[in-house]
C-alpha positions in Angstrom: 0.0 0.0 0.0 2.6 2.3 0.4 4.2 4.8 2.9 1.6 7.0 5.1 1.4 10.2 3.2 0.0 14.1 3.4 -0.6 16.1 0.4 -0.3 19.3 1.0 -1.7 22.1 -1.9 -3.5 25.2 -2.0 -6.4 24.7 -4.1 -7.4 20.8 -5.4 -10.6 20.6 -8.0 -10.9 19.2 -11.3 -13.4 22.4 -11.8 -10.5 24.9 -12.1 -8.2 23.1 -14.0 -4.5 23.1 -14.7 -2.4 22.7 -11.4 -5.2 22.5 -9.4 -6.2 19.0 -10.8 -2.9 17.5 -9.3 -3.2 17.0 -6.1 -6.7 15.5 -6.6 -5.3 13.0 -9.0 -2.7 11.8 -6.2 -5.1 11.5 -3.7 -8.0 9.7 -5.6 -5.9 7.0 -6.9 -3.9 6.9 -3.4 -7.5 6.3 -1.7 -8.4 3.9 -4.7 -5.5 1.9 -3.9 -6.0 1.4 -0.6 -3.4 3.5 1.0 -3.2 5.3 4.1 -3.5 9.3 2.5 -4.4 12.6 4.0 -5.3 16.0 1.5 -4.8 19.3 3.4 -6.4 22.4 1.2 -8.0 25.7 0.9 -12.1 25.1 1.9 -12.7 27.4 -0.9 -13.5 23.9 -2.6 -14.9 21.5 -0.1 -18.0 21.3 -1.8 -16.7 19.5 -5.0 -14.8 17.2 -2.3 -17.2 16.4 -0.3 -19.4 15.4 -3.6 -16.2 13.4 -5.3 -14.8 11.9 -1.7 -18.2 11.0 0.6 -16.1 8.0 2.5 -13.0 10.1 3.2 -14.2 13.6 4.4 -12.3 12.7 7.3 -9.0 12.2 5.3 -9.3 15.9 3.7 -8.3 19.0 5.7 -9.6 22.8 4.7 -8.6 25.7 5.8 -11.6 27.9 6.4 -11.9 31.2 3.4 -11.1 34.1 6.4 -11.5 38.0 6.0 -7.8 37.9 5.4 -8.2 35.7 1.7 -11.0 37.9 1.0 -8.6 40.7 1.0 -5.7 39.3 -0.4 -7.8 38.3 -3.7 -10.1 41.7 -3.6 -6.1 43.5 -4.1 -4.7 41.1 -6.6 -7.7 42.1 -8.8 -5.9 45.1 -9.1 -2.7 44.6 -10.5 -1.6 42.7 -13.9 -1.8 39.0 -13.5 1.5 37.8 -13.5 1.9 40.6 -10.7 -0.6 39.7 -8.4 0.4 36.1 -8.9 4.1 37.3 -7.6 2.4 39.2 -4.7 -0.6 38.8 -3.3 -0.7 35.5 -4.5 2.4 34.1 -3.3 1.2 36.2 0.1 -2.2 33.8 0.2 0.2 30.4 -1.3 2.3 31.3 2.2 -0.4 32.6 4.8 -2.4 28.9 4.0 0.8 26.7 4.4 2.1 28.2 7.9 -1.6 27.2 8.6 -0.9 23.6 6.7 2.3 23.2 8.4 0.2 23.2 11.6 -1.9 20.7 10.6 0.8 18.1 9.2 2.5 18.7 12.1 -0.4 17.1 14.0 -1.1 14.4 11.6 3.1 13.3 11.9 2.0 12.8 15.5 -1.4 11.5 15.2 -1.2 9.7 12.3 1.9 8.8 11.8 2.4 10.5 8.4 5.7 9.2 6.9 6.1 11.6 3.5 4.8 15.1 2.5 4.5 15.7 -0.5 3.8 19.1 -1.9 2.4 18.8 -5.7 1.4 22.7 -6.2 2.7 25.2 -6.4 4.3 24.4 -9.8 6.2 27.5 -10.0 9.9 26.3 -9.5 10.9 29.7 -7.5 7.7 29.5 -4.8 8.6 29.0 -1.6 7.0 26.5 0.7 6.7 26.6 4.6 6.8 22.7 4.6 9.5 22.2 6.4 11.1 21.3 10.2 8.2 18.3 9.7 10.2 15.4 11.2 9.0 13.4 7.8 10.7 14.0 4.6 9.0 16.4 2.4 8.9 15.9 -1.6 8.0 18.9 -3.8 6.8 19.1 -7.4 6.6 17.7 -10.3 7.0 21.2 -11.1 6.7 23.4 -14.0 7.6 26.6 -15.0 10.7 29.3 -15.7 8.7 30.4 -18.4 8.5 34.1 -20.4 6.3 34.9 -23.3 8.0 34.2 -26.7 10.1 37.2 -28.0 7.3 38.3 -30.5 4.7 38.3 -27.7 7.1 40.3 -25.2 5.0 43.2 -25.6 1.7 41.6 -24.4 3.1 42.5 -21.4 3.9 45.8 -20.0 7.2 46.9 -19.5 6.5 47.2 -15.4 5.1 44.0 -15.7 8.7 42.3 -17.0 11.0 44.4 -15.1 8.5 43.6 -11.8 8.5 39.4 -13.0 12.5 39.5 -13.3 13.2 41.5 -9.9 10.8 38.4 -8.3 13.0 35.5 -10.2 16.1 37.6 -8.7 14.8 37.5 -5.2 14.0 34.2 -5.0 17.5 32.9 -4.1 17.0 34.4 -1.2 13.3 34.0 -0.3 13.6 30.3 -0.3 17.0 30.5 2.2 14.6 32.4 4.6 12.1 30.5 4.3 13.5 27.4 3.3 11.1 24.4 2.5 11.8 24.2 -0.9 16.0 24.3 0.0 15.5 21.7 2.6 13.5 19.1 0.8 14.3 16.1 0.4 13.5 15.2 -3.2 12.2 17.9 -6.0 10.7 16.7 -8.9 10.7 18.6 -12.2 8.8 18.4 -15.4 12.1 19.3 -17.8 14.9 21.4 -17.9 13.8 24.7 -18.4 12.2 24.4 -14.8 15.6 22.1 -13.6 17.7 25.2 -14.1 15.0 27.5 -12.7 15.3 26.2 -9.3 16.7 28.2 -6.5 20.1 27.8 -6.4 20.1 26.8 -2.1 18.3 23.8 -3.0 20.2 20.5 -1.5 17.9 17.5 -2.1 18.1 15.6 -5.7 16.3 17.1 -8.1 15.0 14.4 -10.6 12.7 14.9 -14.3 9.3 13.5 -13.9 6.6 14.5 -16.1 4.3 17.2 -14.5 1.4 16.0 -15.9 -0.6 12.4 -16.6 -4.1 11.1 -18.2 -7.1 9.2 -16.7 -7.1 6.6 -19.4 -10.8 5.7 -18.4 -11.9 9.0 -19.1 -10.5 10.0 -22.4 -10.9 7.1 -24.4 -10.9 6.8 -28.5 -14.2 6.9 -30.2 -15.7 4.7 -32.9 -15.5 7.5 -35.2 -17.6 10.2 -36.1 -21.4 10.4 -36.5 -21.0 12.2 -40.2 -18.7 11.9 -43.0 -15.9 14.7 -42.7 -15.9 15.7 -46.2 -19.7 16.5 -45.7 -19.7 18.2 -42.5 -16.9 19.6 -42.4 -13.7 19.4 -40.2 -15.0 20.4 -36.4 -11.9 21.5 -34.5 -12.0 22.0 -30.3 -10.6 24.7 -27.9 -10.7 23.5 -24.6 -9.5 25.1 -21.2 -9.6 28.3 -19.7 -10.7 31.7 -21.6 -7.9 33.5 -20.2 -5.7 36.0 -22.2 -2.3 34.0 -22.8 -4.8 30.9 -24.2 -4.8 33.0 -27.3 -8.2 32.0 -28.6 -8.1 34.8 -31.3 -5.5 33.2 -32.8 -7.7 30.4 -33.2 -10.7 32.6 -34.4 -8.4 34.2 -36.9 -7.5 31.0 -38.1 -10.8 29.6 -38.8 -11.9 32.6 -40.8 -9.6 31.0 -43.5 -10.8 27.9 -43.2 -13.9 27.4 -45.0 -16.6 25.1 -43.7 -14.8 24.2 -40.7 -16.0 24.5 -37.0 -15.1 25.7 -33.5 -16.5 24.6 -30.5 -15.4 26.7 -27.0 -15.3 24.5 -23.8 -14.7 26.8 -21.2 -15.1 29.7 -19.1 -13.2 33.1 -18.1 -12.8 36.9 -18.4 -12.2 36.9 -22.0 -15.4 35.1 -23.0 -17.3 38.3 -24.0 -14.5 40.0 -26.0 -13.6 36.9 -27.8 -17.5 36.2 -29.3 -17.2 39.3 -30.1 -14.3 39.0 -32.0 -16.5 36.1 -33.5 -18.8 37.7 -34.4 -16.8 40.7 -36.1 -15.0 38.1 -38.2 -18.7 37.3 -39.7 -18.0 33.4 -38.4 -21.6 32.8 -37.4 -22.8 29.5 -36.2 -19.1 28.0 -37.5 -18.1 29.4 -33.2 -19.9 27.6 -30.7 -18.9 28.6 -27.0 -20.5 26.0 -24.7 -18.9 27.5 -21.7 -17.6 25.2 -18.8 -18.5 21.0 -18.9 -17.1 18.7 -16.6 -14.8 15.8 -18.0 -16.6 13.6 -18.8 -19.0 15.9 -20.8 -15.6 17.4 -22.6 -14.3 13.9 -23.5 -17.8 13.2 -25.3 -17.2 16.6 -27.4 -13.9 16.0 -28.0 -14.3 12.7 -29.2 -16.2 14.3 -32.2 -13.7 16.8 -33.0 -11.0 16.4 -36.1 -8.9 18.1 -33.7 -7.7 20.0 -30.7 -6.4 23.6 -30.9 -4.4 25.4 -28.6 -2.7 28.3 -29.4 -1.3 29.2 -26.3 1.7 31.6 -25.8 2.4 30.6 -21.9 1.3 27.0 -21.6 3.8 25.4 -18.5 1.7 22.2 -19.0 -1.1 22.0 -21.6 -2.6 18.5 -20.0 -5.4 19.1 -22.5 -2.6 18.3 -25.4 -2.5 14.6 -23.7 -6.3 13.9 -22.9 -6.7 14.6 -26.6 -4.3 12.2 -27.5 -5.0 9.5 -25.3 -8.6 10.3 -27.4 -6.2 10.0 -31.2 -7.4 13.2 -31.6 -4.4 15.4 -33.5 -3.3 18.2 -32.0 -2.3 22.1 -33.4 -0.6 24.0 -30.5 2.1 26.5 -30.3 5.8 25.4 -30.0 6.4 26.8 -26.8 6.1 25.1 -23.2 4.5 21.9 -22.2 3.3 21.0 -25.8 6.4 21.5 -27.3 7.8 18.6 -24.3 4.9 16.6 -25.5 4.2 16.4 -29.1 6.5 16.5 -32.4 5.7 15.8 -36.1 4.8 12.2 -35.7 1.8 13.5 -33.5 0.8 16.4 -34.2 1.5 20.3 -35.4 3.3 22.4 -33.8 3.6 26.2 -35.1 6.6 28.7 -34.1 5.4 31.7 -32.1 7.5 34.2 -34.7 4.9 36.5 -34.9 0.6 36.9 -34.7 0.5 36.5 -38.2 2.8 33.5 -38.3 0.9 31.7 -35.6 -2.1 32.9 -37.3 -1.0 31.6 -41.0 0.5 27.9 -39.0 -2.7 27.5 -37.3 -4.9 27.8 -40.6 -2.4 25.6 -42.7 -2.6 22.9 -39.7 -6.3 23.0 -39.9 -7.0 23.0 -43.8 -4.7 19.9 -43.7 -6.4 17.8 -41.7 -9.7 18.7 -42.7 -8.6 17.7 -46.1 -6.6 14.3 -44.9 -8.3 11.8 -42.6 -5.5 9.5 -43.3 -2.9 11.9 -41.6 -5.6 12.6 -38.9 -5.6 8.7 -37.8 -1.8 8.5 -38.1 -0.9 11.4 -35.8 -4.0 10.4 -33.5 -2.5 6.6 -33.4 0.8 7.5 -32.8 -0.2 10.4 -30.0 -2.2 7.7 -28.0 0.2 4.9 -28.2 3.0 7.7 -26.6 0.5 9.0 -23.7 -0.2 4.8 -22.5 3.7 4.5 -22.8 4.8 7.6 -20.7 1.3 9.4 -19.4 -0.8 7.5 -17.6 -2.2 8.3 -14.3 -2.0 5.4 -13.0 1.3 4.7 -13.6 2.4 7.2 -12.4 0.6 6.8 -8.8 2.9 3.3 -9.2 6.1 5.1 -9.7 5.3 7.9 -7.4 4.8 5.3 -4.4 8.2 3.9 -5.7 9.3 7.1 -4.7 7.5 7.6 -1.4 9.0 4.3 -0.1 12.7 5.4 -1.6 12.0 8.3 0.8 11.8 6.2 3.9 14.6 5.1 6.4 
């Protein structure tokens, strides 16, 4: 069954996505297996865990929303968002884990917790209050020394850089006075990039694990499609948060020269309104769909449909959406930069070079007019993208190596 083990995390829910999904994923198949696992989070999302975890609401720990996260996320409303993630955010990641190092501390004596392991945040530079625990502490798989590509520089304002490189300075010494993260035991990192973004204090071994994995019994192949493509048309998918660095536009622009194909949106977020505008000022009609936020089950049934998955993101750390869509043999179109350029290459799908707007623009219409033209390539790169995510991205091997790691952990 494995060691005794507390996962520690700010936020854990499959409804907001990205890194947040993590240290649900851990837990569940911990639980599933048997083993002897604690969850300590915000409360913010006790509702979705009470509803997904009935038999272990003892197992999960929340700390209550108080006046002072109120606050904290009222003021990072005010600043740019890479900002407020450096600031307030960081300030809320810290105030929640000297209240979470407080808790494990009683669980080590309670319970008899063995390993900590501290999946979020995936920011390499954070610093964690996990430490001084009596229990070795294992951070990560984390994911990030990211900046925007060159030719997207100026999506962000000068302040906004200078402020975002002054942090990444600092953070050598942050994490030596307040050193969880140079104290652990073991850090895990998704690839180099974030490797050689670590703190330089940092004393445990630092190994490359693969940030992200997929529930193989969710995102399954289909039998094929209900219509013939050269009839209906090719239907491509965005999926994931309508956020500004998602890029949708790219994706709108695209499909205006792309005759006869579709988009369907799955998701939800500040940029919603301005990008069905944009829709609609392109003239694209009832080609756009946005369906707003499903849960994943739902998206695997409309992604199943699609001829393929578009992402045109310019600051995508992960991108676990590139693998649920090819553990579906759905192709993929995404920008070479971040986690889908670790993920994919020819043999799977398209990648286009962030050079410029227009570039990404042009890459992402030439991706999109090829395979709604060739079904043949569609199967091959959708073949050869599943066969890579069972080989490397499955969830649950990954819980199986991960215990391999808990127990190397252990006197």
């Amino acid at each position: 069954m494995g060691p005794r083990v507390a996962i520690v995390a700010e936020n854990a829910s499959f409804r907001f996505g990205g890194e947040s999904s993590l240290p649900l994923h851990y837990f569940f198949r911990l639980r599933r297996r048997g083993a002897e696992a604690w969850l300590i989070v915000h409360g913010r999302t006790r509702p979705e865990l009470d509803l997904l975890f009935p038999e272990d609401g003892a197992r999960i720990i929340t700390i209550p929303d108080m006046w002072i996260h109120k606050l904290l996320w009222r003021l990072s409303r005010l600043l740019p968002r890479r900002v407020s993630e450096a600031t307030f955010g960081t300030a809320m990641g810290l105030f929640n884990q000297v209240l979470q190092r407080q808790i494990v501390r009683r669980l080590v004596r309670e319970q008899g917790i063995q390993v900590v392991h501290q999946p979020t945040p995936v920011s390499p530079k954070a610093p964690s209050f996990l430490y001084g625990l009596g229990v070795p502490v294992l951070i990560g798989p984390m994911n990030g020394g990211m900046q925007y590509p060159h030719a997207f520089r100026k999506d962000e304002s000068a302040f906004t850089r200078a402020f975002v490189a002054a942090g990444r300075g600092a953070a050598n010494a942050i994490n030596r006075l307040i050193p969880g993260k140079r104290d652990a035991r073991l850090l895990l990192v998704a690839n180099r990039r974030t490797k050689e973004a670590l703190p330089s204090c940092v004393r445990g071994e630092v190994v490359v694990v693969p940030e992200n994995g997929v529930d193989l019994e969710i995102w399954t192949p289909g039998m094929g499609t209900a219509k013939d493509e050269a009839d209906a048309g090719a239907r491509f998918l965005f999926l994931g948060r309508l956020v500004d660095w998602k890029r949708l536009d790219i994706a709108l622009h695209a499909l205006a020269q792309t005759p006869g194909a579709t988009l369907k949106v799955i998701g939800d977020g500040p940029m919603r309104g301005e990008w069905a505008a944009l829709a609609e000022t392109l003239k694209l009609g009832e080609r756009v769909q946005f369906v707003g936020w499903l849960p994943q089950k739902e998206s695997a049934e409309h992604l199943r449909e699609a001829t393929a998955l578009l992402l045109p993101s310019i600051f995508e750390c992960g991108g676990a959406v590139v693998l649920e869509a090819m553990a579906m043999g759905i192709p993929v179109i995404a920008t070479a930069w971040g986690g889908p350029e670790d993920y994919l290459d020819e043999s799977c799908g398209i990648l286009v070079a962030p050079t410029s707007e227009a570039d990404l623009v042009a890459g992402f219409a030439r991706g999109m007019q090829a395979l709604g033209a060739d079904r043949e390539l569609c199967g091959r790169l959708g073949r050869a993208g599943r066969d890579r995510v069972v080989a490397q991205y499955d969830w649950d091997k990954k819980i199986d190596a991960m215990i391999a790691v808990y127990r190397g952990l252990l006197p």
